[in-house]
C-alpha positions in Angstrom: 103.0 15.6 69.0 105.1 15.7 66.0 109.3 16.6 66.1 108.3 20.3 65.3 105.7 20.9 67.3 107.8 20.2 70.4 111.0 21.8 69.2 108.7 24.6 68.6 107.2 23.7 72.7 111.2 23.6 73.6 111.8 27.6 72.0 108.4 28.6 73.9 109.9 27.4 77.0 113.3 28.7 76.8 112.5 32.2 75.9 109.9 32.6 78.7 112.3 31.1 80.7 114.9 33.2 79.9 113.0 36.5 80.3 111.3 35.7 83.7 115.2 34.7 84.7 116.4 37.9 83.4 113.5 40.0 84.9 114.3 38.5 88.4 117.9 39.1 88.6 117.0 42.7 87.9 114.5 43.2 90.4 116.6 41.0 93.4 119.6 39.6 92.5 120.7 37.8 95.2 117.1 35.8 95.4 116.9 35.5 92.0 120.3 33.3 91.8 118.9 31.1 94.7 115.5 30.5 92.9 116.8 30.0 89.9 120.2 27.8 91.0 122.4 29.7 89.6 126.3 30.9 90.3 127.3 34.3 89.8 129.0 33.6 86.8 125.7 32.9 84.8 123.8 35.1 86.5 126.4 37.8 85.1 125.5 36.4 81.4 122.3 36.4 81.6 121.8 40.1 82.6 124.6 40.8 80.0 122.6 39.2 77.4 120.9 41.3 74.2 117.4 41.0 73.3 118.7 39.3 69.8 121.3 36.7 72.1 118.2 36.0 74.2 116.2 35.2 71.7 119.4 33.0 69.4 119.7 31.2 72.5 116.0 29.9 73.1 115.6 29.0 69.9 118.0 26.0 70.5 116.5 22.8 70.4 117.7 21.7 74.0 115.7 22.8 77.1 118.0 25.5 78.7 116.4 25.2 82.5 116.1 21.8 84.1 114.9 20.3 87.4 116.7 21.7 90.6 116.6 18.0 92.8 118.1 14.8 91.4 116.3 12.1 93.9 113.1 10.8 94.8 113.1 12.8 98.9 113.0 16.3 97.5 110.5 15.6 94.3 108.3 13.5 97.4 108.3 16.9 99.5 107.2 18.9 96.8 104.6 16.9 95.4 102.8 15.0 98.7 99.6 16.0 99.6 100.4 16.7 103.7 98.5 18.6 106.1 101.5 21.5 106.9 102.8 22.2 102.7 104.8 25.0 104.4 107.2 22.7 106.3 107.7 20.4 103.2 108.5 23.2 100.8 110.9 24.7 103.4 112.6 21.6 104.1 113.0 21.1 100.5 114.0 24.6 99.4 116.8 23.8 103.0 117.6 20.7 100.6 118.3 22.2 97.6 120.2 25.2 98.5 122.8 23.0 100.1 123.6 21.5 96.5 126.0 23.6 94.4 124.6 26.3 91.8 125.4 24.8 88.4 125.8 27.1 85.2 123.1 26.5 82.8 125.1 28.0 80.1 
């Protein structure tokens, strides 16, 4: 994959990113900052946010959502084959929640 190719990859990402975030915070707010792991602060931009400032901003050429977990327990949970998913999804959505909402902006 060549430099423009994945810039281009990078945009894709960002705008659908951006629009499913947006889309979410209108339809539930609260559950939409949680899933997303965001502060009210950014959630407040993003809602605020034009069609044309959406669109300026995913067309930067840095991802704007990243991974939620930072270490090697939560990304175990989420990706081990066990017998009861349910439990290791909760226990890791208990584990994330409890780290602070970081603005993405």
């Amino acid at each position: 994959m060549d430099s423009n190719q994945i810039l281009d990859e990078i945009r894709d990402i960002n705008l659908s990113y951006m629009l499913l975030a947006k889309q979410m915070l209108r339809e539930d707010r609260v559950s939409a900052m949680y899933r997303l792991g965001i502060n009210q602060d950014v959630a407040d931009i993003l809602e605020q946010l034009t069609s044309a400032q959406l669109i300026k901003m995913a067309a930067s050429n840095m991802l704007l959502c990243r991974f939620r977990f930072d270490d090697r327990l939560i990304a175990e949970m989420l990706s081990t084959d066990s017998r009861d998913q349910s439990v290791a999804k909760s226990h890791a959505s208990i584990l994330m929640a409890g780290k602070s909402a970081e603005a993405m902006i």
